[in-house]
DRENPASE-172010 format. One record per residue (C-alpha): residue in one letter; x, y negated, z negated. Coordinates in pm, whole numbers, plus 50000, padded with zeros to 5 digits. Each point is the difference from the previous one (the first is absolute). Layout:
BEGIN
AXYZ...
//
This chain:
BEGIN
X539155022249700X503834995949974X501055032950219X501044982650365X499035031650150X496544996249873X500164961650117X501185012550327X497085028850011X497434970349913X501214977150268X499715031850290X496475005949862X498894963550059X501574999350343X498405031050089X496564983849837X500524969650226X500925019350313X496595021649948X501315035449945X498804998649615X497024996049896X498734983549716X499345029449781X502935015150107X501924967349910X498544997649661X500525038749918X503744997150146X500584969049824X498865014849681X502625031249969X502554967850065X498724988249648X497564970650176X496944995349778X496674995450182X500154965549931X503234990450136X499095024250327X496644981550040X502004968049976X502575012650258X497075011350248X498174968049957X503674981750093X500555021350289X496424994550179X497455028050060X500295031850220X496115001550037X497694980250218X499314963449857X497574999949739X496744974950029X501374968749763X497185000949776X500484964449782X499974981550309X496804992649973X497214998849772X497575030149928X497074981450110X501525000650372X502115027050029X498985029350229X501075038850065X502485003950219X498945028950227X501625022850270X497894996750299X497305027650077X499105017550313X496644989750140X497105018150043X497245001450253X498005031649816X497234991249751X499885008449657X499325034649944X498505023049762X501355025649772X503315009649868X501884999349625X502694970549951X502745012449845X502304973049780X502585005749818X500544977849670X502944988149804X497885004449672X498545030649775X496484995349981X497364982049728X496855013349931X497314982850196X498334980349720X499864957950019X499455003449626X502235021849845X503355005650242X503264981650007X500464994450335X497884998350286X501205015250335X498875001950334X497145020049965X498234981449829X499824977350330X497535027350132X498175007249733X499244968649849X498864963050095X500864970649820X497994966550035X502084984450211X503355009050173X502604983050220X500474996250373X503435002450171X500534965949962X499094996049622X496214987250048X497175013049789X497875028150173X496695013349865X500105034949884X497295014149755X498454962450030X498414984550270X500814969149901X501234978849689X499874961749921X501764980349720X497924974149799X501444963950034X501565003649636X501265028050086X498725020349685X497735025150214X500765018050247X496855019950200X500375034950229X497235013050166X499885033250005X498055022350242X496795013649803X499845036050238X503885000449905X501175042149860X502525014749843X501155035450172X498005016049689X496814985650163X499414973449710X499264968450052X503334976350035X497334966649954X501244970149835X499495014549646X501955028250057X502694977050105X499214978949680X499845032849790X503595011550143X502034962849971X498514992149638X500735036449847X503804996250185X500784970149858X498715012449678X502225023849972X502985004250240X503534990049953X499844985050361X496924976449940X502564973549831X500284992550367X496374986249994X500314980349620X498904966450106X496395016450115X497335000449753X497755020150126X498345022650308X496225000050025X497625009350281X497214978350090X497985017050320X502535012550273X502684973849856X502615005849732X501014969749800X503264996849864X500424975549744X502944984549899X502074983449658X501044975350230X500814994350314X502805021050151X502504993350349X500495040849970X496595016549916X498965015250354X503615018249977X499685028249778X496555005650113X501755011450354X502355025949811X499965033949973X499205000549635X496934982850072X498285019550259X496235013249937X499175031349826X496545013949941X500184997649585X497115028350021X502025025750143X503564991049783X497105000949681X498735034550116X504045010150012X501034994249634X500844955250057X503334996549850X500355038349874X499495013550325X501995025950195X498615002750279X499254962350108X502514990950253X501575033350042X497155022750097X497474975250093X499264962550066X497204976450102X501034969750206X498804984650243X502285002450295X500265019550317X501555028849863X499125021649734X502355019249725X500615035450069X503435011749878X502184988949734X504075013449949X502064983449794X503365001550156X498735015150309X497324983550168X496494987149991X496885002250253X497334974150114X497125011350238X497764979750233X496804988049862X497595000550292X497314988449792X502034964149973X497844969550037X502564983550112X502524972549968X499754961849977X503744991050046X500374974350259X503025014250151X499585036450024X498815009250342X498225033649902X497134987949760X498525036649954X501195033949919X503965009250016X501365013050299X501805026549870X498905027549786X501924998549737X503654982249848X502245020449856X503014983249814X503385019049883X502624992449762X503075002150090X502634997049750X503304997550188X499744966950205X502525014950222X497185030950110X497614971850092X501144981250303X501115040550119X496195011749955X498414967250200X502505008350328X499415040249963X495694991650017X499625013549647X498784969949935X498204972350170X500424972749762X502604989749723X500694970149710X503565001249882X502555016950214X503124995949869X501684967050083X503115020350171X497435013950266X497754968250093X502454988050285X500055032250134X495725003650000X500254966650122X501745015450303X497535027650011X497794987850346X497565026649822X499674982949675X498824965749923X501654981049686X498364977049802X502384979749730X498934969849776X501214987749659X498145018249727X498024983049684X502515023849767X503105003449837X502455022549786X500344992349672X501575015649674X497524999549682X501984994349669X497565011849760X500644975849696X498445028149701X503485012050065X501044969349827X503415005449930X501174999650405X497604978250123X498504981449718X502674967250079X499154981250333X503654994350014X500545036550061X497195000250218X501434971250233X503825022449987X498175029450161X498124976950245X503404985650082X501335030950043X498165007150381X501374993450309X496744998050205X501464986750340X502425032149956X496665024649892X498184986650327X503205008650205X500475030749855X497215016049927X497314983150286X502724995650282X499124960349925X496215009450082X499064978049613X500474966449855X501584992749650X498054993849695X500754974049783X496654995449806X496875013049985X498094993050346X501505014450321X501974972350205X497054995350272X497054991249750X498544972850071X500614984949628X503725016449986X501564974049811X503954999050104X501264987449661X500385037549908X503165005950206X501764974449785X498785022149661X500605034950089X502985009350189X503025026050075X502614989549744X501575025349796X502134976649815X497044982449902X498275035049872X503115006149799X500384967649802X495455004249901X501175036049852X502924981949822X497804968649863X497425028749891X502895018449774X500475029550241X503295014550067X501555021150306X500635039049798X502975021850126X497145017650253X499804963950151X496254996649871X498374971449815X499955009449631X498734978449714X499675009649651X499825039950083X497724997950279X501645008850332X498004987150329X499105026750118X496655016350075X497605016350220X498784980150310X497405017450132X499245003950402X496865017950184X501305025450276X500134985050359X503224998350188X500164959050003X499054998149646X502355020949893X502914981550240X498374965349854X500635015049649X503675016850036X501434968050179X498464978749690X501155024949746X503644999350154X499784958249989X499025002749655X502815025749875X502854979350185X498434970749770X500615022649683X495865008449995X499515037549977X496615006250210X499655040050025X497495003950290X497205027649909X498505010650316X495905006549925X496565006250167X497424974250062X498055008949695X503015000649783X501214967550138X497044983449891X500105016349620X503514986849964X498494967550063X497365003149782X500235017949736X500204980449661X502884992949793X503295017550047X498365029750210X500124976050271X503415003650198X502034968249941X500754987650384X497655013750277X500074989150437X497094986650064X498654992550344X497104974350005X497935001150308X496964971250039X498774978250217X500164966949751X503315000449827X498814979249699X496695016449970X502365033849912X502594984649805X497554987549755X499345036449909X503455008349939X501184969549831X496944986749792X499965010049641X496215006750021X501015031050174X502765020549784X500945023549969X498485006250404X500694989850243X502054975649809X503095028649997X502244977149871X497674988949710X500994963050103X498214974549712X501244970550108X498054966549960X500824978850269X499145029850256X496825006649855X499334957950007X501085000250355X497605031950095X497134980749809X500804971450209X499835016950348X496715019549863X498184964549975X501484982250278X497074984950215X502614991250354X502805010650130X501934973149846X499365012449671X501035030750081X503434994250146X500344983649674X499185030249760X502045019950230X503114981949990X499754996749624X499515037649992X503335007550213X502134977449789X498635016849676X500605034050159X503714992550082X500764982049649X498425032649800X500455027150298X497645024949873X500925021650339X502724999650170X498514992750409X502625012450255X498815005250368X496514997750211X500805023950309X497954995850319X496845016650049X500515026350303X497155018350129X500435022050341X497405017350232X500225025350303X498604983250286X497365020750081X498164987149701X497664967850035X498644979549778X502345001149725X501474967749877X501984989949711X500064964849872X501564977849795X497014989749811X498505038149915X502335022349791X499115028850219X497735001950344X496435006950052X498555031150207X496774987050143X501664992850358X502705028350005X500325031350285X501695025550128X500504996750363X499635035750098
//
C-alpha cells in the first residue's frame, strides 16, 4: 500500500480498533477494502491486543491438570425432577448412530450407548458397562466383569459374550479398530471378558472409553443388513444406555427417548444410577454459529456446544446461562492428498504451504483469540506435546517462497506457483458450518497471498467425507479437516499411518519413519516409552508434513440455568444424560 490516504485510512481504523468503537470483524472487513490481507489484519489485531474478554491461556499447563473454566451457576434448593425434552443445539450435521460403520461419533451416542469404562471430571477411570476390570501384573490381560442380567433396549441379552461378540467383529472390520492394534484378542469366560494383548500397552484402556467403541447388540445390527444396512443407525439402534433411538434427520435433528426399563448405571460419579430424568433429548443443528448463542438466550434451546467465539463473552454475561470452556483434544488441519502427485507429491511444497499460515493471526481473527496455534500434530496441552515443533513449522513466507524455488516452481503473471504447466491451483474442499467455512476462507486467502491457489468448495457432511475418500484423482486435492478425540495420538495414527490409505489417511501419507514411530507408541509398555514414540512421531510429522495443523480452538459448551445435571468435561468429548433436568 503506497496511497498515503490509504496509510492514513489504516492508521484511523487501528485507533478506532484500540479505542473500542470497531470491532474485530468489522476491523478485518474494513481493513480488507484498504487492500490488508487476512494475514497481515490478524497480525495487526494480535499487535493491538484483544477487544473480547481474556481468553483461558490454555498451554499453561499440562492436559493432565487443566480444568474448565466455568461461569458460576445459580443454586438450587428444588430436587431433581421428572419429565421434560432437552433441547441442544450442535455445531455439527449428524452421523448415523452405528459404532461400526459411521465416521464420526456425536453426542448421542452418549445416551444410547455404554462403553466399558469412561472418565470422571478429573480424568480417572469410571466403570460403565463393567463392574469392574483388573490388569494382570504383565500387563498382557486385561479382565471386565460384566453384569450377567445386563440388556440391550431390544431385550437381548448385553452378557459378556455379547460384549465379546460386538469388540471382536469391530475390530475385525472397522476403520476405527486401528485404535485397538496392540490387542490380540476379546474372549468371554463366565461374566468376565478377557482382553488379550500383543504386548503390553501405556494406552489400551483409551480407545475402549471412545465413542467408536461403545456396545452394540451384534444380533439386532445382523437382523438389519451388518455392513449393508440402511436402516441401522438411522431408523433403529440397540445400545445399552439410558436412552433409546427414535428419530434420525440429517441436517435437522435427531431424537433419543427414556428407557424406563434401564437397569441402571455403574458410573461412580453420576448421581442418578437409574432411569433418565427427562423424557427424551432432542439435539439440533445449527449451521450458522452466529444463530446459536441467539437460540440459548431466546429458550429455544436449553443446551448448546459451539457458539460462535464472537458471542461467548457475551453468554458469559448472560446471569441466565452458564458457560463451560476448556481446551479441546482437536485441531484444523488441511489434507494434501498426495495421488494428486504433481502439487503435493514434493514435501518441499508441502512444508511452503505449511509455511504459508499465520495461526496466531487465524486464532485472532477467526476465534476472537478463543484457540492456540498448531505447530505439529498434538494440540499444545497434551500431555506428550513435544515443543520442538514450533522450531519446524512456522509463519515465514520468505521461507515458503525459496522451498517452491528449490522445487523448480516459478511465480506466473496471475502470481500463482507454476511448474512445468501445472498451475497451483485446485479445489480445497470445506463441509458447510459457519466456522468451517471462516477457518477455510482465512486459510485459502493465506495461501493465495503465498502464490497457492486454494478454491474453497463449500459441501455437505456426506460429500465432505467422499472428497476424502474416494480413490485416486476423484478425491478433491486439499480438504479442512476437523479432528475431534479424546487421545490425540490414538487419532492421528489413523490419518497418518500408511496401513490406513486411502481413509482416513486423506493425505495418503507413506512415510517410514511415521509409521516406525506409530509402531513404537503401539508397543510401548510405560509412559516413558511412550513420550518417546511420540516425540519421534512429531519430528517425523514436521520434516515430511503430510497435513498442514493450524489451530486447536477451545471447547465451549453453554447451558440455561434451569437445567441440572448437565456437565461438560475436559476428559469426555461430549456430556452424559443420566443426571440431567429441567427445573420446571
Amino acid at each position: 500500500m503506497n496511497d498515503p490516504t490509504e496509510n492514513n485510512e489504516l492508521d484511523q481504523l487501528i485507533s478506532e480498533y484500540r479505542g473500542g468503537t470497531v470491532s474485530r470483524r468489522h476491523f478485518v472487513k474494513m481493513a480488507g477494502s484498504l487492500g490488508v490481507g487476512v494475514a497481515a489484519a490478524g497480525s495487526i489485531l494480535a499487535a493491538c491486543g484483544s477487544d473480547e474478554a481474556a481468553a483461558p491461556a490454555t498451554t499453561a499447563a499440562p492436559a493432565t491438570t487443566a480444568a474448565p473454566a466455568t461461569t458460576a451457576a445459580p443454586t438450587t434448593t428444588a430436587g431433581p425432577t421428572r419429565g421434560g425434552t432437552l433441547k441442544e443445539g450442535y455445531d455439527l450435521d449428524f452421523s448415523k448412530h452405528d459404532p461400526i460403520t459411521t465416521n464420526w461419533y456425536d453426542p448421542a451416542f452418549f445416551a444410547i450407548y455404554e462403553a466399558l469404562l469412561t472418565n470422571d471430571p478429573d480424568g480417572n477411570d469410571n466403570h460403565q458397562l463393567a463392574t469392574s476390570f483388573s490388569k494382570s501384573a504383565d500387563g498382557m490381560e486385561y479382565r471386565f466383569d460384566i453384569d450377567p442380567a445386563g440388556k440391550f433396549h431390544s431385550g437381548k441379552p448385553a452378557d459378556a459374550a455379547a460384549v465379546a461378540d460386538f469388540l471382536t467383529f469391530f475390530k475385525a472390520t472397522s476403520f476405527i479398530a486401528t485404535l485397538a492394534a496392540p490387542v490380540a484378542s476379546y474372549e468371554s469366560e463366565g461374566d468376565q471378558l478377557v482382553v488379550k494383548m500383543n504386548n503390553p500397552w501405556v494406552g489400551a484402556l483409551g480407545p475402549h472409553k471412545t465413542g467408536y467403541f461403545r456396545v452394540l447388540c451384534m444380533d439386532t445390527w445382523n437382523e438389519a443388513g451388518g455392513m449393508e444396512s440402511t436402516t441401522y443407525g438411522t431408523e433403529l439402534a440397540d445400545g445399552t444406555g439410558p436412552f433409546t433411538h427414535e428419530e434420525f434427520v440429517p441436517g435437522s435433528h435427531v431424537l433419543v427417548k427414556r428407557w424406563d426399563d434401564y437397569p441402571g448405571s455403574n458410573t461412580e460419579y453420576f448421581e442418578n444410577k437409574g432411569a433418565a430424568h427427562l423424557d427424551a433429548i432432542r439435539w439440533t443443528f445449527i449451521p450458522e454459529a452466529s444463530q446459536r448463542a441467539v437460540q440459548l438466550e431466546n429458550g429455544d434451546i436449553h443446551t448448546l456446544k459451539g457458539p460462535a467465539p464472537q458471542d461467548v463473552s457475551r453468554l458469559e454475561s448472560n446471569s441466565d446461562v452458564t458457560v463451560y470452556r476448556f481446551p479441546e483434544w482437536s485441531g484444523y488441519i488441511l489434507t494434501m492428498n498426495q495421488d494428486w502427485d504433481e502439487y503435493f507429491g514434493d514435501v518441499r511444497v508441502r512444508a511452503a504451504i505449511a509455511h504459508l499460515i499465520d495461526r496466531e493471526a487465524m486464532s485472532d481473527a477467526v476465534f476472537f483469540g478463543d484457540a492456540v496455534a498448531d505447530y505439529g500434530p498434538l494440540p499444545p496441552t497434551d500431555k506428550f506435546y513435544d515443543p520442538v515443533v514450533e522450531e519446524m513449522i512456522t509463519y515465514d513466507p520468505a521461507a515458503a517462497a525459496a522451498l517452491m524455488t528449490e522445487a523448480g516452481w516459478a511465480l506466473n503473471g496471475d502470481g500463482i506457483w507454476e511448474k512445468d504447466g501445472t498451475v497451483l491451483s485446485f479445489e480445497f474442499a470445506v463441509q458447510a458450518e459457519s466456522i468451517n467455512e471462516a477457518v477455510a476462507t482465512t486459510a485459502s486467502a493465506m495461501m493465495r497471498e503465498g502464490g497457492v491457489d486454494a478454491k474453497v468448495n463449500v459441501v455437505d457432511r456426506a460429500v465432505i467425507f467422499e472428497k476424502q475418500a474416494t480413490e485416486g484423482k476423484g478425491a478433491a486435492p486439499m480438504t479442512l479437516f476437523y479432528w475431534l478425540w479424546p487421545i490425540p495420538i490414538d487419532v492421528l495414527n489413523l490419518f497418518v499411518n500408511s496401513a490406513t490409505i486411502p481413509f482416513p489417511n486423506m493425505s495418503r501419507a507413506n512415510v517410514p519413519a511415521i509409521d516406525a514411530a506409530m509402531s513404537a507408541w503401539t508397543s510401548a509398555g510405560t509412559a516413558e516409552e511412550g513420550q518417546a514414540a511420540q516425540s519421534a512421531f512429531q519430528v517425523a510429522y514436521c520434516e515430511n508434513v503430510p497435513y498442514v495443523p493450524m489451530v486447536t480452538r477451545n471447547a465451549v459448551f453453554a447451558k440455561r440455568n434451569n437445567v441440572h445435571g448437565w456437565q461438560p468435561t475436559l476428559w469426555n468429548l461430549y456430556p452424559y444424560y443420566n443426571d440431567v433436568w429441567i427445573e420446571g
